[in-house]
N, C-alpha and C positions, 0 to 999 in steps of 0.2 A: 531703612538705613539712611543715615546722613551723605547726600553729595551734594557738588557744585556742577554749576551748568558751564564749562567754559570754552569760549571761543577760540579756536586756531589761535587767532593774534595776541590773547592774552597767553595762551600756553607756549607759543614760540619764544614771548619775549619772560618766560618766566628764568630767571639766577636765584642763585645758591647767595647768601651773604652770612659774615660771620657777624654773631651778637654774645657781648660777654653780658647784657643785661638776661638773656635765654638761657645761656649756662648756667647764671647765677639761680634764676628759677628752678630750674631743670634740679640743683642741689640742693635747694628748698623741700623741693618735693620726693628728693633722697633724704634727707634728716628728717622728715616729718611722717616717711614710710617705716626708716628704717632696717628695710633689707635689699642685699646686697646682688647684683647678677654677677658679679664673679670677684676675683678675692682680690682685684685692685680699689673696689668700690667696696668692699670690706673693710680693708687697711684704712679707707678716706675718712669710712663711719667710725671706727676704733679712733682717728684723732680725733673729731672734731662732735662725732652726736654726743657725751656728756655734755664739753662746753655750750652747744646748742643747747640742751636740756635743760641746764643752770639757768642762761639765760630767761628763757621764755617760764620757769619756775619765780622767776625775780619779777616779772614784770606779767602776772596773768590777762590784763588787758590783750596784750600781743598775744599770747597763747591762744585766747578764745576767736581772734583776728582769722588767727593764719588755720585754724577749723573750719572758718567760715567760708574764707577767700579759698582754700583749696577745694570746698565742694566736695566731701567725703561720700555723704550720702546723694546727691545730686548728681556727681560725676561732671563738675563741669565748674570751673575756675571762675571766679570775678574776676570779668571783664577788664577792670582796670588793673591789677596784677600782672596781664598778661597783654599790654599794649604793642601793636605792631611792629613792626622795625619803621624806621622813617624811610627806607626803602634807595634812598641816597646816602653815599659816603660812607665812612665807616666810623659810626660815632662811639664816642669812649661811652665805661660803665657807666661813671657819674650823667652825661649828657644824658644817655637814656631813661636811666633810674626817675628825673627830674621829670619825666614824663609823668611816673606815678603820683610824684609829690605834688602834682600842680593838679591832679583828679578834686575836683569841689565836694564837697561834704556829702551833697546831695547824690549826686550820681555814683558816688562811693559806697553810702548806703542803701542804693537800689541794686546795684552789682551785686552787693553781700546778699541782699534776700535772696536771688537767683541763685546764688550757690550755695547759697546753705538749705534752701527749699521753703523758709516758713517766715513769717514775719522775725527783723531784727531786732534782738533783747534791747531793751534799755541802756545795759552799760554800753553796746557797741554804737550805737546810736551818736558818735560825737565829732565835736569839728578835726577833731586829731588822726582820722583814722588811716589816711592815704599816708599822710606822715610816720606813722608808727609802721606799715608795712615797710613803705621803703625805707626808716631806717634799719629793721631787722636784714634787708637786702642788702644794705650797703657794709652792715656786720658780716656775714657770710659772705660776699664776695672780698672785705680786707682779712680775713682772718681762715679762710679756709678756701677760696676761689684762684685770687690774684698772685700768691705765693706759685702756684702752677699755670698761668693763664698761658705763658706761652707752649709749655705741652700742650695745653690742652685744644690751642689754639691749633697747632700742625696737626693734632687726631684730623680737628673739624674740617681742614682746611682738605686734606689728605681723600676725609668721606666726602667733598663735593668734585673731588681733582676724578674717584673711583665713578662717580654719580654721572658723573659729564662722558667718562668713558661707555658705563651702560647707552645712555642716549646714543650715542655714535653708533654704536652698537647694533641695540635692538628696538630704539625708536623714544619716546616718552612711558611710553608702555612698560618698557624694561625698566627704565628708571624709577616707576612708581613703584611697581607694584609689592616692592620688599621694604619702602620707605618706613614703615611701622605698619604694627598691627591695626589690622581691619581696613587698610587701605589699598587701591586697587582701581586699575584704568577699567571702566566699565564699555568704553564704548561711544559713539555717539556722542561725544562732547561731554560725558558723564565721568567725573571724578569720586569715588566712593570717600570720603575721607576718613568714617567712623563705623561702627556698627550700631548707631545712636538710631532711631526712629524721628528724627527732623523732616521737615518738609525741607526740599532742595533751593538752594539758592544759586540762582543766575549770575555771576559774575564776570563775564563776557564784560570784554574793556576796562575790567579793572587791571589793575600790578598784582603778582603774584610771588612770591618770594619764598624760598625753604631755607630753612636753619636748620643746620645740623647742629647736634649736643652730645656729650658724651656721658653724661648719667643715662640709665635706660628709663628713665620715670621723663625722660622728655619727648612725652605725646600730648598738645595738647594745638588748636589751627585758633588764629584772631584774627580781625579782621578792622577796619579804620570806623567808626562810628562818628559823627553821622551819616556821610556821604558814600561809604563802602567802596573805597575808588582801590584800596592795597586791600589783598587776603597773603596770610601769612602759614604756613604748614611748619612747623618746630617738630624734628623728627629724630632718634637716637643714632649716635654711628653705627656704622658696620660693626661686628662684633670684633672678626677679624684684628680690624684697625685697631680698635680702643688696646686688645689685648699684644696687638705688634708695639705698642708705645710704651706700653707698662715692660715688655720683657727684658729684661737682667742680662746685662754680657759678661760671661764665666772673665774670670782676672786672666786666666791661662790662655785664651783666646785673643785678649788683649795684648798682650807680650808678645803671642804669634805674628798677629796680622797687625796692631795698631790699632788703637782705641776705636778710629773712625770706620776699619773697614770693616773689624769685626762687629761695628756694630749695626753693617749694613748684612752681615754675612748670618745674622739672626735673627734681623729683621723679616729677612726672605724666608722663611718656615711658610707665608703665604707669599702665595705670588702677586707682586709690585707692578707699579710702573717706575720710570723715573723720575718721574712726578711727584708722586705718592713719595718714594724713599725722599724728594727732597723737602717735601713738609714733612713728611715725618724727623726727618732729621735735624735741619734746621744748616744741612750745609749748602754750599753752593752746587748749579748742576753740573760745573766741569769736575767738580770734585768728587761728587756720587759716579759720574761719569767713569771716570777714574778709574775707583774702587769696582766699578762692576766690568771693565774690561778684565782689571787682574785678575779676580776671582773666577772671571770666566774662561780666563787662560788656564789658570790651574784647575779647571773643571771642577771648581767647590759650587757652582752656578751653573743655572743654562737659561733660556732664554725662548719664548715662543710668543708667537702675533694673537692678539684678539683685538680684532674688529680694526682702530686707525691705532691701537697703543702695542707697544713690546712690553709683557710682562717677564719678569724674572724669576726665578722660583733656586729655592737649595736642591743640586741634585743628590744623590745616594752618599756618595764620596761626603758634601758639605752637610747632610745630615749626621754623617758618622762624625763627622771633626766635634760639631755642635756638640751631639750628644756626650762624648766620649769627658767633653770638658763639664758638662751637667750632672754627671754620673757623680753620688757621695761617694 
C-alpha cells in the first residue's frame, strides 16, 4: 500500500486550503470519465461534456494530451498537471494555472511517460505541451467552473469547517479516515493514502495541506519537487454537503418562511453547524443565527452537541412542512 511517514509537528500544523486550480482538475477528470455520482453532477455533464467533446474533437493534439496526463492505464496523473498549492495565501485560478504553463518541455514530457506507462509518441513529443493543457484548463474553468465558483466554493469551505469539527472530535484519526477511498490513519506516524503498492515516503518536516473538491473524481495526493518540503491530499466533499447545496427550496416554502429561512429550513435534512449553514449559505452569522432561533421556536428545528460544535437537525414537525411542499 502507498503511505507517508509523518511526524506529530508536520500533522499538527497540517490546514485545509481552498484551490479553484484543484476544482478546475477535479472536473477535468469529470468530463474525461464521464459519469455522474449523483444527479447534480449529472445536470453539470448534460451542459458542458458535448461542448468538452467538440473541443478536444477540433484539436486532437490536446485530446491524446489529456489521455496521457490523466494516466488511464497507470492510475496516476503527470506530475505537472497536478502541481501543489503554494501553501500561502489564497491564490486566484490564473496565478495557479501559470504554474503549469511555466512546466519546461522536458520535465513535461518525462511526467507524460509516467502516466501514460510507455515511451511518448512523436506527436506529443513538443515544445507546446504544458501550454496546451493549461490552456484546455483555463477553457473549463471560464466556461463551465467560474459561472458557479462561488457555490462551489461554500460546499468546499463548508467540508473543511465539518473536517475541523471531526478533529476536535475524535483526533486526526477521525478526520482521515473517510477523507477518500483507501485512505486511513494507520498508526504509528503511518498515513495510508492509497491502496497503490509504493514504497512509503517519510515526510516528517514537510507542509501538509488538504483540498477539498466537489467532483467525486477528486482523488488524487502531490507533492513539491525537487525538494519535497509541501505534500498536498486533494480529496471529494462530504456527500452530504455537495447534495445540501444542490437542493431546491419548494416556492411555497418561500412565501412561508422567506426566501433565507426556508432555505436554511432545508438545508437542515442533515445536521449543520452554524458554520456549515454560513458557507453554505453565503449569509452572515447573525443572520443564520436568527433564522435558527425562529425555527427553533416554532419547533420546525432542534438542536444537539457533538464534540465542541451545536449541530442542528429538521425535526418531525420541519420534515412534514418540507415534505408536504415536495409532494407533486
Amino acid at each position: 500500500m502507498g503511505f507517508w511517514l509523518i511526524s506529530a509537528d508536520t500533522l499538527a500544523g497540517g490546514r485545509f486550503v481552498v484551490s479553484a486550480l484543484a476544482e478546475t482538475t477535479a472536473c477535468l477528470k469529470l468530463l474525461d470519465k464521464a459519469e455522474a455520482a449523483h444527479p447534480g453532477e449529472r445536470a453539470w455533464l448534460d451542459a458542458h461534456l458535448g461542448a468538452y467533446r467538440r473541443r478536444l474533437a477540433d484539436d486532437p493534439i490536446t485530446a491524446q494530451l489529456v489521455d496521457a496526463a490523466l494516466g488511464r492505464t497507470t492510475k496516476w496523473n503527470a506530475d505537472f498537471l497536478t502541481p501543489p498549492h503554494p501553501g500561502v495565501g489564497s491564490p486566484g485560478f490564473h496565478e495557479e494555472v501559470a504554474v503549469i504553463r511555466r512546466t519546461e518541455p522536458e520535465r513535461a514530457h518525462a511526467d507524460l511517460e509516467v502516466s501514460l506507462g510507455r515511451p511518448l509518441p512523436a506527436e506529443l513529443r513538443r515544445p507546446d505541451v504544458a501550454e496546451r493543457v493549461a490552456g484546455l484548463l483555463e477553457w473549463i474553468w471560464t466556461e463551465a467552473v467560474e459561472p458557479t465558483w462561488e457555490r462551489r466554493r461554500r460546499v468546499i469551505e463548508a467540508d473543511a469547517v465539518a473536517r475541523v469539527g471531526q478533529l476536535s472530535q475524535g483526533g486526526w484519526a477521525a478526520a482521515l479516515d473517510d477523507m477518500r477511498p483507501g485512505m486511513r490513519w494507520l498508526g504509528d506516524g503511518r498515513l495510508q493514502v492509497n491502496l497503490a503498492d509504493y514504497p512509503p515516503r517519510d515526510i516528517a518536516g514537510a507542509q501538509l495541506l488538504f483540498i477539498p473538491v466537489t467532483p467525486r473524481t477528486g482523488r488524487w495526493v502531490a507533492w513539491q519537487e525537487p525538494v519535497n518540503d509541501r505534500y498536498v491530499i486533494v480529496y471529494p466533499c462530504s456527500g452530504p454537503l455537495v447534495w445540501a447545496d444542490e437542493t431546491s427550496v419548494p416556492e411555497g416554502l418561500e412565501r412561508l418562511l422567506g426566501v433565507a429561512r426556508a432555505g436554511v429550513l432545508v438545508l437542515l435534512a442533515t445536521p449543520l453547524s452554524t458554520t456549515q449553514l454560513v458557507a453554505l449559505t453565503g449569509q452572515r452569522l447573525g443572520s443564520v443565527g436568527r433564522h435558527l432561533k425562529v425555527l427553533h421556536d416554532a419547533r420546525l428545528i432542534d438542536r444537539r452537541r457533538a464534540g465542541r460544535s451545536v449541530l442542528y437537525y429538521r425535526t418531525a414537525t420541519g420534515n412534514a412542512l418540507v415534505d408536504a411542499q415536495t409532494r407533486p
